[in-house]
N, C-alpha and C positions, 0 to 999 in steps of 0.2 A: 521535704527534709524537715526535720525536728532538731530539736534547740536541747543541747548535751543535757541528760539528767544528772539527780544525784542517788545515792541510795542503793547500787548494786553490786554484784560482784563475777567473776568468769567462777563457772564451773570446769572441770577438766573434760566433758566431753565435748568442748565447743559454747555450750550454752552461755546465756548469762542469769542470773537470779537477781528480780527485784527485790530490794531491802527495804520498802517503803512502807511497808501494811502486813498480817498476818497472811496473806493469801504465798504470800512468796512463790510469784509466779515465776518459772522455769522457761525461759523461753531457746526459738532458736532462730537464726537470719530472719531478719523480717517480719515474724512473729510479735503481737500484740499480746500485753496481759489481759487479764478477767475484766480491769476498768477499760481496754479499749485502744486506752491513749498513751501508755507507756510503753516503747517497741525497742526490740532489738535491732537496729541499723548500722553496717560497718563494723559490726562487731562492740557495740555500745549500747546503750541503753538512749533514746533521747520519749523528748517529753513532745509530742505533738501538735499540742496544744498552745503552745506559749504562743502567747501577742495575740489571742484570736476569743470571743465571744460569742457567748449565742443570744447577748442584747444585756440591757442596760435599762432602769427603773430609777425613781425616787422613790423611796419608800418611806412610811412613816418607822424609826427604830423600834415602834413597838409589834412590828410585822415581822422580826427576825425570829421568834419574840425575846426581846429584850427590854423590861420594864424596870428595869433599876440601872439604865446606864444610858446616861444625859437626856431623861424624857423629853419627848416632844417633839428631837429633832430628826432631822433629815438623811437617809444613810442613803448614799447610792448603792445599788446592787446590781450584780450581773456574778453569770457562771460560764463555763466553758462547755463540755459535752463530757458522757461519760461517768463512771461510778464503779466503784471498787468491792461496795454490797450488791444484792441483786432480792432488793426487797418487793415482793406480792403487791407489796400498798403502795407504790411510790408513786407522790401525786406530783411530780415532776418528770416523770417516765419518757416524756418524748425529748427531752435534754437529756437525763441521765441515761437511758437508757439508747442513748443515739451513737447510731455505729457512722454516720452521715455526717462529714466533714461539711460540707456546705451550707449546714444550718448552721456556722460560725461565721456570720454575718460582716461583725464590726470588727475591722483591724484596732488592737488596742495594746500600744507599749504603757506600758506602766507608766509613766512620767505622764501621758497623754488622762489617764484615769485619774492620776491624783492632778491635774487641771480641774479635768472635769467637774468634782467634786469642788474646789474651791469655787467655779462659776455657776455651779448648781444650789451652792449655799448647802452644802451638807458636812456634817459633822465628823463622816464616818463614810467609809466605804466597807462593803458588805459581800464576801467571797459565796456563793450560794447560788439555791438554785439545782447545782449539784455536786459533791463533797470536796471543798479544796485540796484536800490531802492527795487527791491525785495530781494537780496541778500542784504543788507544795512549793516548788522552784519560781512557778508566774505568780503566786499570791503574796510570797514574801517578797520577790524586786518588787512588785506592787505597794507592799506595805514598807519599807524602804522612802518609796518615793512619795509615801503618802506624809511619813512621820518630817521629811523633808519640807512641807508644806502645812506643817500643825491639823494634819487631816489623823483621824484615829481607824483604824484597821480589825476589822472584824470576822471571824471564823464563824461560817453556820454549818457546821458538822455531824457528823455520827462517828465522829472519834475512836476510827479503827486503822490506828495505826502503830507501827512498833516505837521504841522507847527512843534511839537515835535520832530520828527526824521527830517525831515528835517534840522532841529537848529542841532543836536550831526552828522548830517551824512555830512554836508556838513564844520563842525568842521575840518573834516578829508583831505579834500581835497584841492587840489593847483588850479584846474581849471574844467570851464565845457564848456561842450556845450549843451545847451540846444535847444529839439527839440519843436519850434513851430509850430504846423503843421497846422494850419491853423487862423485864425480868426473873427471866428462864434461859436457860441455854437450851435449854428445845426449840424456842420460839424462833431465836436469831439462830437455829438452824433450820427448821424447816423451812422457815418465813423473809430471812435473808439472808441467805447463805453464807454465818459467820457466827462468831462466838461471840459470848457476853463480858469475858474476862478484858478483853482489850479496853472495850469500854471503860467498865468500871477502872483500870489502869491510868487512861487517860485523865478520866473525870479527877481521883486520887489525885494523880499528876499537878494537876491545872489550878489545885484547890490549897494541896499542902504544899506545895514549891515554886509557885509561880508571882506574879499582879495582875495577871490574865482577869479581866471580871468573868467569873460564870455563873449561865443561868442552863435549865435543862427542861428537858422537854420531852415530853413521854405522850404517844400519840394513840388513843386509846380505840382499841377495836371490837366489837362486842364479842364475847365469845371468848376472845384471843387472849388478850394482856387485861382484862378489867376485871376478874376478880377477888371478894377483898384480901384473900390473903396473899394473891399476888401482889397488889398495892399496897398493902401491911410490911411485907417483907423488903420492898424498894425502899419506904419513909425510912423504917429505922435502919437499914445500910446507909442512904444518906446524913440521917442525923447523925447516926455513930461516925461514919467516914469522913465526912465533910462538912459535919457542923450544921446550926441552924437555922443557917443567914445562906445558905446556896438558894436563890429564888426557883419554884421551880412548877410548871406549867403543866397541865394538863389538857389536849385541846383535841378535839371530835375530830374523828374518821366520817370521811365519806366514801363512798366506792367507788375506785377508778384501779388502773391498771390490771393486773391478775387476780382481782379482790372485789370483782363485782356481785359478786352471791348474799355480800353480806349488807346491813342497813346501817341508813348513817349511827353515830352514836347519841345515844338519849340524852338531852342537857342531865336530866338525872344523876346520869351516869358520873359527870363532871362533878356536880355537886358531892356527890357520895365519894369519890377519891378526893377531892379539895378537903372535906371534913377528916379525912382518915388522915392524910399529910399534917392537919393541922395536929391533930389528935397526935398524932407520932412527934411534935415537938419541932416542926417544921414552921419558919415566922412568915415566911414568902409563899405564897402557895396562890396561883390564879387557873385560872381557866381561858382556853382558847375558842376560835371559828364559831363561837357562837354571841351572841348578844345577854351579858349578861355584866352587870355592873358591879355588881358584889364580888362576880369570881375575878371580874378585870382588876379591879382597884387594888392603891398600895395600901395596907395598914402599917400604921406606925407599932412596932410592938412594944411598945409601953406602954401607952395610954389606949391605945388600939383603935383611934380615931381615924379616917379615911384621910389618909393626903393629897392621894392621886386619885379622883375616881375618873374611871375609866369607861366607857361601854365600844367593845371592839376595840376600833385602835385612836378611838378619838378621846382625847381628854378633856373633860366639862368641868373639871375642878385640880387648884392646884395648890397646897397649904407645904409647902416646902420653902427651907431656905439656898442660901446658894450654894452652901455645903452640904444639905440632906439632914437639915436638922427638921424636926415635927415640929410644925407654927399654931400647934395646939398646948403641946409641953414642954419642947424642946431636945425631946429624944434624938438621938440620931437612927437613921439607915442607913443599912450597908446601900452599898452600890458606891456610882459616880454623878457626881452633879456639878452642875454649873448654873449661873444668873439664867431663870426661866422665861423667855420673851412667848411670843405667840408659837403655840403649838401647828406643827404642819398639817396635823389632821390625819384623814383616817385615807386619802386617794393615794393613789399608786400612778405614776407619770411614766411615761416608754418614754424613753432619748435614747438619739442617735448620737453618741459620742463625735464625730462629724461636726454633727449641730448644737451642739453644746454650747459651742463660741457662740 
């Protein structure tokens, strides 16, 4: 049995239609949509999923990635099953792509999660793994019960969702990272079977009407989405749409899932879209999955001296204040900060919510 959704409506021939995402899945008795876990039951729509996990991490917050929102600390993370796109590359494939209810391991009510995170010493609890928006219903009780405990609520998405829940689900949250994974609608449709515009909708969204923090995230694959004039074309939509303080990441493909033909992506590669971002007026611009300290770190854009250097997800250097001002000039940066104590580092911890206590 499933736990009543929200988000759809009866058709006249019996059906019901999802209202949750562009895919506006059609269903009939029994019948599951494209993501898996939203079904027709009794003549309802319910969500599958709620109170259930496919496991639980500490993460460092700069692994969502998120590098302008309370460096250093601790975000727990965990996902559900299931996904709403159906991306070639998805290095998450065996959770998203999981039709197998039994790889939902850990029974977890939301009040139970935002414990956890207080006993875990984390900042943030982290929806991910595989796209909340399908879970939309157990993310927000979750984030609910987190803001109930001074815990902060975090969205790692690919922000394809319609404009309704969108508005009540991102209501809910302190920050995102939104994945844009390319810029073409060819791309998101050959490559994941969906369009570009919802995205970009979102991003708009989150940027011009919300206090959502956003960072975004563009996952570069040779061949596919890396060149320059595709990356030319993304900077200045972002500059123009959303300003020059959206941070925004760049970070190497490796091949897994449907996408094994192709090679990792060359740090190169990184470097040369990091330059083009900056070039296009963008102040935030890093690089991911590889070791590299120049594309990890923050600059301050004024004086343009390193505040946060970074390599991966470990931080070696910290010249911030408690607010985010630069302890070189006294600039500010965008983002969120707080009093900076010891950094958690670059490991990744498995917990058994269970064993939490």
């Amino acid at each position: 049995m499933g736990t009543d959704a929200r988000w759809w409506h009866s058709l006249p021939d019996g059906r019901i239609q999802c209202d949750l995402c562009p895919r506006d899945c059609r269903l009939h008795e029994g019948q599951r949509g494209m993501c898996f876990v939203r079904k027709m039951e009794g003549g309802r729509m319910v969500l599958t999923t709620y109170g259930r996990s496919s496991g639980f991490c500490v993460d460092p917050v700069e692994k969502k990635p998120l590098n302008q929102f309370y460096p250093g600390t601790r975000i727990l993370s965990f996902g559900t099953a299931g996904c709403n796109l159906a991306c070639k590359f998805c290095q998450n494939w065996d959770i998203s792509k999981s039709k197998e209810m039994d790889r939902l391991m850990d029974a977890a009510a939301p009040e139970a999660i935002a414990d956890a995170a207080i006993r875990l010493d984390c900042k943030s609890v982290a929806f991910t793994y595989n796209d909340p928006v399908i879970f939309a219903e157990y993310a927000m009780d979750i984030a609910d019960a987190c803001h109930a405990r001074g815990v902060q609520a975090v969205a790692v998405t690919a922000g394809y969702m319609h404009d309704a829940p969108r508005r009540a689900f991102y209501e809910k949250m302190d920050a995102a990272n939104v994945d844009l994974k390319a810029f073409t609608d060819d791309f998101y449709y050959r490559a994941c079977g969906g369009r570009l515009q919802p995205v970009l909708d979102t991003l708009e969204y989150l940027v011009k009407e919300t206090r959502v923090w956003t960072e975004i995230t563009t996952l570069l694959i040779p061949g596919k989405n890396d060149s320059d004039e595709e990356l030319q074309a993304e900077c200045k939509w972002i500059r123009q749409h959303l300003g020059p303080d959206v941070p925004l990441h760049f970070t190497a493909f490796h091949p897994d899932w449907k996408m094994t033909d192709i090679g990792p992506t060359p740090p190169a590669t990184l470097t040369r879209a990091r330059e083009i971002a900056r070039l296009a007026g963008l102040r935030y611009v890093y690089t991911g999955n590889v070791h590299d300290e120049e594309g990890g770190s923050s600059y301050c854009p004024t004086c343009e001296n390193a505040v946060v250097v970074r390599d991966w997800y470990e931080i070696r250097s910290y010249r911030l204040t408690d607010e985010g001002a630069c302890g070189h000039c006294g600039g500010m940066l965008a983002g969120r900060y707080q009093k900076f104590g010891k950094p958690f580092g670059p490991k990744r911890i498995p917990v058994r919510l269970s064993a939490a206590a």
